[in-house]
N, C-alpha and C positions, 0 to 999 in steps of 0.2 A: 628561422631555418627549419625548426622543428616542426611548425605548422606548414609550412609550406611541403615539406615529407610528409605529413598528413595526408596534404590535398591530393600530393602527387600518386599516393596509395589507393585512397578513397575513389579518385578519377578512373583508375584503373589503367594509367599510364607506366607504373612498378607494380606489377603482382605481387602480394605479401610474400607466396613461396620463391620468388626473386629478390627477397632482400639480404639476403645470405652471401649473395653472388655479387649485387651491385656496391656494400659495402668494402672495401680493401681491408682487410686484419691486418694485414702485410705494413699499411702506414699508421692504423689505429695501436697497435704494439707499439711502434717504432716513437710516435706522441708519448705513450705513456712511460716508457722508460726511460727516455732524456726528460721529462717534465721531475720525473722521480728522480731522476741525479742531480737536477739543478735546483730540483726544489731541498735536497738536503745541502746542496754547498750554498743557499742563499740564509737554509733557518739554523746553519751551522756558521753564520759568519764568512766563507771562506770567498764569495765574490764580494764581501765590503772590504775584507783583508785586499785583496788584488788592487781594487779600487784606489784601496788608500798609500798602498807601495806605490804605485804607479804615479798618484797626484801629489806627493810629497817629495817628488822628486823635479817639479817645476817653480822655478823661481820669480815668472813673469806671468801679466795676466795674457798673454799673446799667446808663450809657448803652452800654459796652461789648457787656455780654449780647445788648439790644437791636438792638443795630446789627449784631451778630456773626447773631441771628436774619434780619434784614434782607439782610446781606452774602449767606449762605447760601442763602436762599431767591430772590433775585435773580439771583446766578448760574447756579441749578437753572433755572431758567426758559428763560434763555439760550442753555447748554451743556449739559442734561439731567442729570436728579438721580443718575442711576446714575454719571454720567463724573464731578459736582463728592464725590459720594462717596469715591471715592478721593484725592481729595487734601484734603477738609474735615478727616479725622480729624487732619492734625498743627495744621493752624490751632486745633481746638477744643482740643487739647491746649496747645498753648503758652498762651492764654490760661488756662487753668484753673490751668499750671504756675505763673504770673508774675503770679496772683491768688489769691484767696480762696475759688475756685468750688468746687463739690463735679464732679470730672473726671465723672462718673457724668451730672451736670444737662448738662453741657456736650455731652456726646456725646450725649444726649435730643433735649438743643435742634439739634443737628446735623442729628439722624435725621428732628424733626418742619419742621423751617422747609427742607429739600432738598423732600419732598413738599408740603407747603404751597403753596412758592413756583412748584413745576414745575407746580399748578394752571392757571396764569392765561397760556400762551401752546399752541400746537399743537407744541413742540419740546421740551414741560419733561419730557416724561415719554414711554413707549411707546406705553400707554396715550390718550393726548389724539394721537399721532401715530396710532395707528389709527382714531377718530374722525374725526380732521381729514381723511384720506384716503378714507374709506369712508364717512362719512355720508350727503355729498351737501349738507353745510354749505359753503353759498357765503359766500369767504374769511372762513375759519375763521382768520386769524391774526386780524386786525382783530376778529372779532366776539368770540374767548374773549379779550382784549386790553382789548377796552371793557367787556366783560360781569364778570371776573372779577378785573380786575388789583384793583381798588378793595379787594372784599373780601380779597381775599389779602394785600394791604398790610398791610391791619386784623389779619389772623390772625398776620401777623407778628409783629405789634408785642405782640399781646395775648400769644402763646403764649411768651414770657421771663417777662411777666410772673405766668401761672399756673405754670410751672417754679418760680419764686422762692418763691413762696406754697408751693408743695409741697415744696419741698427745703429751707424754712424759710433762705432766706441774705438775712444781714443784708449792710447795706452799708457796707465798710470803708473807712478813705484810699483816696487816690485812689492810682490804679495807670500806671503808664504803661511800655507796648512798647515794650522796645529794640530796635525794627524797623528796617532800612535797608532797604526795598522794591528799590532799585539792584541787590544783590546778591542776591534772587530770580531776575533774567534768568540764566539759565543760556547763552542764544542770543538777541541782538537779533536777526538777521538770520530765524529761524526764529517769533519772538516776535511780530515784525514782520506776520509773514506768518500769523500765528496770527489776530490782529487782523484783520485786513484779509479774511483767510476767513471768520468770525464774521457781521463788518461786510457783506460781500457776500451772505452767504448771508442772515441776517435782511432785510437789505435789500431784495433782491430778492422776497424770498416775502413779504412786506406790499406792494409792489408790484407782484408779480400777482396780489394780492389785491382793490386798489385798483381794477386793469384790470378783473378778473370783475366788481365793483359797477358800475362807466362804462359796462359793454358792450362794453367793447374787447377784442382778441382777447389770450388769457392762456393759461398753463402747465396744461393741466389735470391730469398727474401730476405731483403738487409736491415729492413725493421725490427727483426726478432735479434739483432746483436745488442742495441742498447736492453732492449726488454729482457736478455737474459742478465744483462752487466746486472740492471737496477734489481732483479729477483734475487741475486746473490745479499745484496745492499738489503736488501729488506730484511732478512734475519739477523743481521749482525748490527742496525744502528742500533741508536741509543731509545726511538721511540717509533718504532715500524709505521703506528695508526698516524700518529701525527705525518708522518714524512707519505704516506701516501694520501691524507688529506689535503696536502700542500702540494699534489696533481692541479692541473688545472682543468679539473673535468667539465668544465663548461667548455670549453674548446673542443676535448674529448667528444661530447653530445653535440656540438655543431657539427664536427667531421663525420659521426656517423649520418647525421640527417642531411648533409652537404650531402654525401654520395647519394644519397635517394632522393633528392631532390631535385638535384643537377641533372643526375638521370632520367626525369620526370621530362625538366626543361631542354633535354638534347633529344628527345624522343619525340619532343613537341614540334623542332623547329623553329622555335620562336627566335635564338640568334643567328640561325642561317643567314639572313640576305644581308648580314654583319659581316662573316667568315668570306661570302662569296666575295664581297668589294672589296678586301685586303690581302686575300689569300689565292693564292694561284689553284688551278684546276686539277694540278699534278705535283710530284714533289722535286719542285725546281728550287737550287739554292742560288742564288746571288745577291748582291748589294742590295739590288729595288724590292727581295723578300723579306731581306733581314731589317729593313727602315720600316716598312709595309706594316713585319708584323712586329714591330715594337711599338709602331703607332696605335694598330688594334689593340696588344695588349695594354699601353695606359688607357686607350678610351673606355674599352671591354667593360677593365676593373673598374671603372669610378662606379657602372651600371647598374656590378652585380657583386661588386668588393672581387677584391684581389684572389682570393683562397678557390669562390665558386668558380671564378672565369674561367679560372689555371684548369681546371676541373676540366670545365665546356672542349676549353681552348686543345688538350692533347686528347679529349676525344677526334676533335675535329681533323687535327694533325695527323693521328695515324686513320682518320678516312681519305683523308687525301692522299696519304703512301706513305707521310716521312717514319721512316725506320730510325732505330740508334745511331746508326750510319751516320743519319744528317747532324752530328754534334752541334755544328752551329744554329742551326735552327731552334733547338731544346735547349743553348745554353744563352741564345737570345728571348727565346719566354721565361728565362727563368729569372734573366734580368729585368727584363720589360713588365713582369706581370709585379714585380718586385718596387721597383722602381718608381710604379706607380703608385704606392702610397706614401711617399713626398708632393704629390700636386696637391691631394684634399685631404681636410681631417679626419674625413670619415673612410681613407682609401685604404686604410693599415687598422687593425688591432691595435698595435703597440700605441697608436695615435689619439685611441679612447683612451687606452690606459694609463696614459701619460696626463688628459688633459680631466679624467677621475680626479684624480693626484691632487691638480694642481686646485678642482674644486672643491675638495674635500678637507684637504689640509689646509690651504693657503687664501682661500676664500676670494681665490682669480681665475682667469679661464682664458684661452685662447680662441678667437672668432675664427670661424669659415673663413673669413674673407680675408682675414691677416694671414690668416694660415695659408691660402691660396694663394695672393700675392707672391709672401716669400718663396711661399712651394713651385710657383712656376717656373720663376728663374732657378731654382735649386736645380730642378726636375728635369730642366732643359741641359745645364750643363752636361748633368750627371750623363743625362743621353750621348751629349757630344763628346764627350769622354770613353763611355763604353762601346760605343760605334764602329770607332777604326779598329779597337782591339778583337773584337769581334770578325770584322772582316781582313783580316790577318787571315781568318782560315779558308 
């Protein structure tokens, strides 16, 4: 992505004194300070603690799966799917080790309930945080919250149970984690302060959201809310350097060369005669817009991955007219563009970093082609699930 900002600079498609402008601070802030909250509640213990309250409390391997898809996609939501990525892979292993699961369904169920789950709030994903910034959706936490949680729920619950059905697993005695959650805290003192970042920053940003709905006066770049939480967090952990090395500043450097590069590629034209065959010439809402552009958006993403599309995709959106106004349109890209990386390995982040893991530690890997098989049917449901609730509006 970086070289492709290169080209885009070089060619003379972004002016160097235009990168200032085409980059967003507004969402590159907002990345670094939820990466810094969630990177001290992962190297403080406090999302293996959660993990482990939660999976200690299931007796069967059924309810387990389920609840493990639940656990999964509810933390994505939270702390974003890329950051609970890195620490999902050994929870899905222990269970699969201390059961009867096929390790392969487990790390499936990991890859698909992380994207799933990171559907249903403005924080779960890249993706939904460059909408929720750039659309012009007024408070977009409360609206993708009310609008999508419901369905996501649903996709939760349902996508263990099409896993099982596919990976043929029966259901054997009952199973139970010898987990002591206590001994995940690596750092109370940091754990503490993990929580309470989390807690303030979700907080706040539903709360200036609540303001924008009352008319009161509110935050209008909502990026700088975590970015201030986590600046607080920086002088009082237990190791600053550490906790801001444990950013994930590679995503950080994609996002900034994504805007200059994307900008490069909408300047170009080159996905236009894409946009034209799915998308209307004005900004009309109904059923045949919201199917249309759920379809561009899985196809879009496989093209140019999910993060740049979104990118392409509300440029495109507000030249065709659609305002904040249009919520369901912007809170159907946000599922769609999302959503899309359950069909392919390569459609999500969290889907490398899942399948790193599996190479690196476990000396096994998941194919394209398996991956895509499951993913189809996953990908379809999930569609057929968010669809009516969507056209509710």
């Amino acid at each position: 992505m970086a070289f492709a900002a290169f080209i885009v600079v070089v060619t003379g498609l972004v002016e160097v004194d235009e990168i200032g402008e085409v980059v967003d601070i507004d969402v590159i802030l907002f990345l670094v300070g939820m990466f810094s909250i969630t990177s001290l509640a992962e190297s403080s213990g406090l999302l293996a603690y959660v993990a482990s309250r939660f999976i200690s409390a299931f007796k069967t391997e059924r309810a387990l799966i389920v609840a493990s898809s639940l656990l999964f996609g509810l933390l994505a939501a939270v702390a974003m799917n890329d950051t609970v990525a890195l620490m999902g892979p050994p929870v899905a292993y222990t269970i699969a080790k201390v059961t009867r699961v096929d390790p392969k369904m487990m790390f499936m169920l990991l890859a698909f309930s992380l994207t799933i789950g990171s559907v249903m709030t403005p924080i779960g994903n890249p993706q939904n945080v460059l909408i929720a910034t750039r659309s012009g959706l007024a408070a977009p936490f409360v609206k993708f919250v009310l609008v999508l949680a419901a369905p996501t729920v649903l996709n939760l619950a349902v996508t263990p149970v099409i896993l099982m059905k596919l990976y043929k697993h029966r259901e054997g005695p009952a199973s139970r984690l010898l987990l002591i959650p206590q001994e995940a805290i690596r750092n109370k003192r940091d754990a503490a302060l993990a929580l309470v970042g989390l807690v303030a920053s979700v907080t706040a940003l539903v709360v200036n959201d609540l303001f924008q709905l009352a008319g009161l006066p509110y935050i209008e770049k909502r990026g700088f809310i975590p970015f201030v939480v986590a600046s607080a967090i920086y002088v009082v952990s237990s190791e600053p350097r550490k906790l801001l090395a444990g950013v994930d500043w590679g995503t950080i450097v994609f996002f900034i060369s994504m805007f200059i590069a994307m900008e490069g590629v909408w300047r170009s034209g080159f996905l236009e005669p894409l946009f034209e065959l799915f998308l209307p010439s004005k900004p009309i809402v109904d059923p045949q817009v919201v199917v249309a552009l759920s379809l561009l958006s899985i196809l879009g993403s496989q093209l140019v991955s999910n993060v740049p599309f979104t990118k392409l995709l509300i440029l495109e959106l507000h030249r065709v007219g659609y305002t904040g106004a249009h919520e369901v349109v912007w809170l159907t890209a946000a599922m769609a563009t999302t959503i899309a990386g359950n069909l392919t390995l390569l459609g999500a982040a969290s889907n490398i970093i899942i399948v790193e893991y599996l190479e690196s530690r476990m000396g096994t890997t998941l194919s394209f082609t398996e991956f895509l098989k499951v993913g189809a049917v996953v990908t379809l449901v999930n569609l057929l699930i968010y669809i009516p609730f969507l056209l509710l509006l």
